[in-house]
C-alpha positions as CSV (number, residue, x, y, z in Angstrom):
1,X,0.0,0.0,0.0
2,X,1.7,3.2,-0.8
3,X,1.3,6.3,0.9
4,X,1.6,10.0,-0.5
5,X,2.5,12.8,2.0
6,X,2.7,16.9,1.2
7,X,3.9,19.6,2.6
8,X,2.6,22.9,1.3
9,X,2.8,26.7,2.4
10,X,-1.0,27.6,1.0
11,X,-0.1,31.5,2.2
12,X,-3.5,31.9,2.6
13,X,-3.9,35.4,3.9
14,X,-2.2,36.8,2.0
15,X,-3.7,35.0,-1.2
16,X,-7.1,36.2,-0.3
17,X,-6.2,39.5,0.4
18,X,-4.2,39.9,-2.8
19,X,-4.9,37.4,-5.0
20,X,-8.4,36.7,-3.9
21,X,-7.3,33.1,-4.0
22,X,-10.2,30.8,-1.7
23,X,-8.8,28.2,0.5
24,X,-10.8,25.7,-1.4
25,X,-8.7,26.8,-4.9
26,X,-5.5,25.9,-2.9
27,X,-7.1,23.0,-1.6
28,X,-8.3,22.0,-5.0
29,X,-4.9,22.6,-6.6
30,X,-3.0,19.9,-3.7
31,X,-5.8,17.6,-4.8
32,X,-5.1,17.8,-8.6
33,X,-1.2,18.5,-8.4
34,X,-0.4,15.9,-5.9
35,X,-3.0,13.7,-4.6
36,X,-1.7,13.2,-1.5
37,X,-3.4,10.7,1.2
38,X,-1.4,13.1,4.0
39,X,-0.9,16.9,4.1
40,X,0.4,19.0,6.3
41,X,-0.3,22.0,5.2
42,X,0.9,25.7,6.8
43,X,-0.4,29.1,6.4
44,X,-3.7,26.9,6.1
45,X,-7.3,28.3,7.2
46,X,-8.4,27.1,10.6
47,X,-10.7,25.4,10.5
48,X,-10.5,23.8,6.7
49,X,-13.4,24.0,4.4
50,X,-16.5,21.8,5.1
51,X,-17.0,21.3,1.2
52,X,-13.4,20.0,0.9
53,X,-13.1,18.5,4.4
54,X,-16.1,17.0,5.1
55,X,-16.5,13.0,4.4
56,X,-13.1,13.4,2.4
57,X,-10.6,13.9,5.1
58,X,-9.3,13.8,8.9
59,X,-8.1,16.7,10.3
60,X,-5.9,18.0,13.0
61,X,-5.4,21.5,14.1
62,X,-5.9,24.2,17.1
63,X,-9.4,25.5,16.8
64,X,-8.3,29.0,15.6
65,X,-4.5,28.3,14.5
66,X,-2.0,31.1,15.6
67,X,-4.2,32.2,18.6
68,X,-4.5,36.4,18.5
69,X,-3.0,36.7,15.0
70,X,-5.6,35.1,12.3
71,X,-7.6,31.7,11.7
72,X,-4.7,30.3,10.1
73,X,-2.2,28.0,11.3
74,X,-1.3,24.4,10.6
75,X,-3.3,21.3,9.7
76,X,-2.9,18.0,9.5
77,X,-5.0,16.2,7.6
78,X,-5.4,11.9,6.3
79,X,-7.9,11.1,3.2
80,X,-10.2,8.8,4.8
81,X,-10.8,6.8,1.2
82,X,-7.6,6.0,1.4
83,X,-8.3,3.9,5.2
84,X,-6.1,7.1,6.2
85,X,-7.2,9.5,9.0
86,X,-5.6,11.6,11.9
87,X,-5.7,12.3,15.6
88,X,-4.3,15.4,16.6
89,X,-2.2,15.1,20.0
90,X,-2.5,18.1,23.0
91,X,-1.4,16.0,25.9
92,X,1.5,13.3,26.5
93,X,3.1,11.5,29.1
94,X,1.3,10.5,32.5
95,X,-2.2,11.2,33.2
96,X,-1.6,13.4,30.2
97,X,-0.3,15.8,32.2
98,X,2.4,17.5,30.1
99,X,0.9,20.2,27.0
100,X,2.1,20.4,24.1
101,X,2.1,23.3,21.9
102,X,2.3,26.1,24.5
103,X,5.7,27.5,24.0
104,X,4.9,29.2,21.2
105,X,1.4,28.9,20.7
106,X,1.1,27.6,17.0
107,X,4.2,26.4,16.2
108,X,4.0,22.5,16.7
109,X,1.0,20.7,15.7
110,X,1.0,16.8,16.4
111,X,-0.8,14.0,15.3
112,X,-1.1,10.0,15.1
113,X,-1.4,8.8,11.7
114,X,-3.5,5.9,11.4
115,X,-3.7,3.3,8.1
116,X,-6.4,0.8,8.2
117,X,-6.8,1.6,11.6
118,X,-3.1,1.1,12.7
119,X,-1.2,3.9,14.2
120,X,1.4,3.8,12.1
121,X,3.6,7.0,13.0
122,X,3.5,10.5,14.9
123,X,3.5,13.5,12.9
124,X,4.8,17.0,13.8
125,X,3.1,20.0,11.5
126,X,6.1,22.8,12.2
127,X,5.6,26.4,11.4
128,X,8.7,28.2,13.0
129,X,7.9,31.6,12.0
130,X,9.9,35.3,12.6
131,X,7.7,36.2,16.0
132,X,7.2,40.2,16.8
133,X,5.9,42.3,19.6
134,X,2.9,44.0,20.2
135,X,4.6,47.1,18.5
136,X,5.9,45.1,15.7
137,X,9.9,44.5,16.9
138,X,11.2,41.0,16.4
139,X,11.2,39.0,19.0
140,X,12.4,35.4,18.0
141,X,14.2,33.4,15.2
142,X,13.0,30.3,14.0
143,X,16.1,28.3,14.8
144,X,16.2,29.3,18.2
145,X,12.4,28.6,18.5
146,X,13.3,24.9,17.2
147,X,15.4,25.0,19.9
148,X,13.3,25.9,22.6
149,X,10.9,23.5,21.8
150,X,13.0,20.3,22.2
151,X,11.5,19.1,25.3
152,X,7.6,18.9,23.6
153,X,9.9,16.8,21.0
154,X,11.6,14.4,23.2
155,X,8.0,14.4,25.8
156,X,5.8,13.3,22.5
157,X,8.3,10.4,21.4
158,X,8.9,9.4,24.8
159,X,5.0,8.9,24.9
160,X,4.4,7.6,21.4
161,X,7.9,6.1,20.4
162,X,6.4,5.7,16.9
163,X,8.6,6.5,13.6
164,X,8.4,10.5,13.0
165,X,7.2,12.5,10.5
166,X,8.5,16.2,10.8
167,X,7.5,18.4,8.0
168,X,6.4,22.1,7.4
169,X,7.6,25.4,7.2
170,X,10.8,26.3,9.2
171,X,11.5,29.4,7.6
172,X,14.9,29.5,7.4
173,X,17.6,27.7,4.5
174,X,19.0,25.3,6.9
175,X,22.9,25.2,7.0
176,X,22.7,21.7,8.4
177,X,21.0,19.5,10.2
178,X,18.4,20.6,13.5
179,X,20.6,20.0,16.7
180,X,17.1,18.9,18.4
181,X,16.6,16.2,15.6
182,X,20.1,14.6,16.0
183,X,19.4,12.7,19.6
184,X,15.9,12.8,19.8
185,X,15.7,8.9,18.9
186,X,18.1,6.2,17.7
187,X,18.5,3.4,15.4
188,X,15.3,2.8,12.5
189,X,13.4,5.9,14.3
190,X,16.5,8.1,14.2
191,X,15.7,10.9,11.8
192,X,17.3,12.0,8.3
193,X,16.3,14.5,5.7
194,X,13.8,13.0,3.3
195,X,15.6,15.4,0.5
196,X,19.4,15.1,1.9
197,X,21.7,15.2,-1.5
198,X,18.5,16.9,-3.6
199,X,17.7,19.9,-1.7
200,X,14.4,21.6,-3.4
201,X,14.0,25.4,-3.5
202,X,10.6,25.7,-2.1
203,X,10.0,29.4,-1.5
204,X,9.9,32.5,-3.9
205,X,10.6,36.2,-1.9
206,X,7.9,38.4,-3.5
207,X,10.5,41.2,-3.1
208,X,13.7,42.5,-5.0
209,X,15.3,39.6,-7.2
210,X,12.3,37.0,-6.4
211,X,15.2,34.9,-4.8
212,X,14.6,31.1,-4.0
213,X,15.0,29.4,-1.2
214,X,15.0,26.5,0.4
215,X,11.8,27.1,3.5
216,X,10.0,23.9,4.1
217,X,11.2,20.5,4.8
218,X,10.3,16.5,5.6
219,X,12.7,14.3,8.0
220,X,11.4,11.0,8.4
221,X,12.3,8.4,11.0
222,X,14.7,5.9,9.0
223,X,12.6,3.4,8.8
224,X,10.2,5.2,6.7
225,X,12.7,6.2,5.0
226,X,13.7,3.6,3.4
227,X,10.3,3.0,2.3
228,X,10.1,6.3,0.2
229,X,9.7,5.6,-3.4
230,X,9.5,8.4,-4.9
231,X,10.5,12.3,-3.8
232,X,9.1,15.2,-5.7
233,X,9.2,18.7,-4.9
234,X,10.2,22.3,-5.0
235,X,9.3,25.3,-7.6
236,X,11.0,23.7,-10.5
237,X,8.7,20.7,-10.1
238,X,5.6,22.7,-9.1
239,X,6.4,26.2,-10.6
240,X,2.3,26.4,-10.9
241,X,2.2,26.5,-7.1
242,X,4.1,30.1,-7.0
243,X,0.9,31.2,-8.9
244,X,-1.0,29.7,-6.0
245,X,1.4,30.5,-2.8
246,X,4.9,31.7,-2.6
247,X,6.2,28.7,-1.4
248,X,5.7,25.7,-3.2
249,X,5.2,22.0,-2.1
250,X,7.5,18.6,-1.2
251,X,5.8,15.1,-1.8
252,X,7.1,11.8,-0.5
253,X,5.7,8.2,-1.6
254,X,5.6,5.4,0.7
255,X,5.5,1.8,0.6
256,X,4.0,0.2,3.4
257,X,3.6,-3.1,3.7
């Protein structure tokens, strides 16, 4: 049974402010362009569309995404005619006593993936984003944020110990791996780079020289892998998404047996 899993920037604000794209176009577009079984989708309207959502897919999210910013934020969502669905995850460890999430509001979204009713992994929905101030000052950096929010990391695997998929937007070209990645587990659940040796552009600055840049990424636990067979991704391979969003998507195909 193979499984197909996207990651995707929708920008949605900003597309319906200046594009007056719906989030049922960009949901529309995933579903044509990559017909995935799993998205984690950033920059998402929370919550998703009934008429896309509704018999069609599971979804996780927070109730109103980035809480005092907008109804966007990150969802997690599994195509339930594919015998996919999602659980989204607030509380681990005992009694469920330890939140997740509350760092930075937001930021880490989790959820159990299920395939024919087996839990099969944990994901993690990451938007690390440039935070300001009330008067519009900086205030964080996405690495350091990744940082910071090692321990709901090691709390959710210590809980779950399922193989991980990490996937979003971290805003920021990595210069190598994440620190808080490299211990987190060992062995077939350690985690990799699902595009290490074919690093995909996936963002296009609306400003100056329209650089690319490499934004959003997938690390998967080892054991899954090594059951990727096939990687696609990036604008060159979805340039019609930077008509959509100005990031564009990565999709990973998995064989499960």
């Amino acid at each position: 049974m193979t499984i197909r899993i996207a990651t995707w920037n929708l920008n949605t604000w900003l597309n319906r402010r200046d594009k007056g794209i719906s989030n049922n176009q960009l949901w529309k577009w995933a579903d044509e362009n990559l017909a995935a079984d799993v998205v984690i989708f950033t920059e998402a309207e929370t919550p998703p569309p009934r008429t896309i959502t509704n018999g069609q897919w599971s979804t996780a999210h927070r109730p109103l995404g980035f809480p005092g910013v907008s109804k966007w934020g990150t969802v997690i969502a599994g195509r339930t005619a594919s015998r996919v669905r999602v659980e989204r995850i607030t509380h681990v460890g005992d009694s469920n006593q330890y939140e997740l999430d509350t760092k930075f509001p937001g930021t880490f979204t989790a959820a159990d993936l299920f395939v024919n009713d087996e839990c099969v992994a944990t994901i993690v929905g990451l938007h690390l984003r440039y935070r300001k101030d009330k008067s519009g000052a900086f205030i964080g950096h996405p690495g350091s944020d990744l940082d910071a929010l090692k321990k709901d990391f090691q709390e959710l695997f210590a809980d779950r110990q399922k193989p991980l998929i990490i996937a979003g937007d971290f805003n920021e070209d990595m210069e190598e791996f994440p620190k808080v990645f490299k211990k987190l587990c060992e062995g077939d659940l350690s985690l990799v780079d699902a595009f290490e040796g074919q690093p995909q552009a996936t963002f296009q600055q609306d400003w100056g020289e329209k650089d690319w840049y490499r934004m959003d990424y997938v690390f998967l636990s080892k054991v899954l892998n090594n059951a990727v067979v096939s990687r696609t991704g990036g604008n060159v391979q979805f340039a019609s998404a930077l008509e959509m969003s100005d990031h564009s998507p990565l999709l990973v195909e998995l064989e499960f047996s």
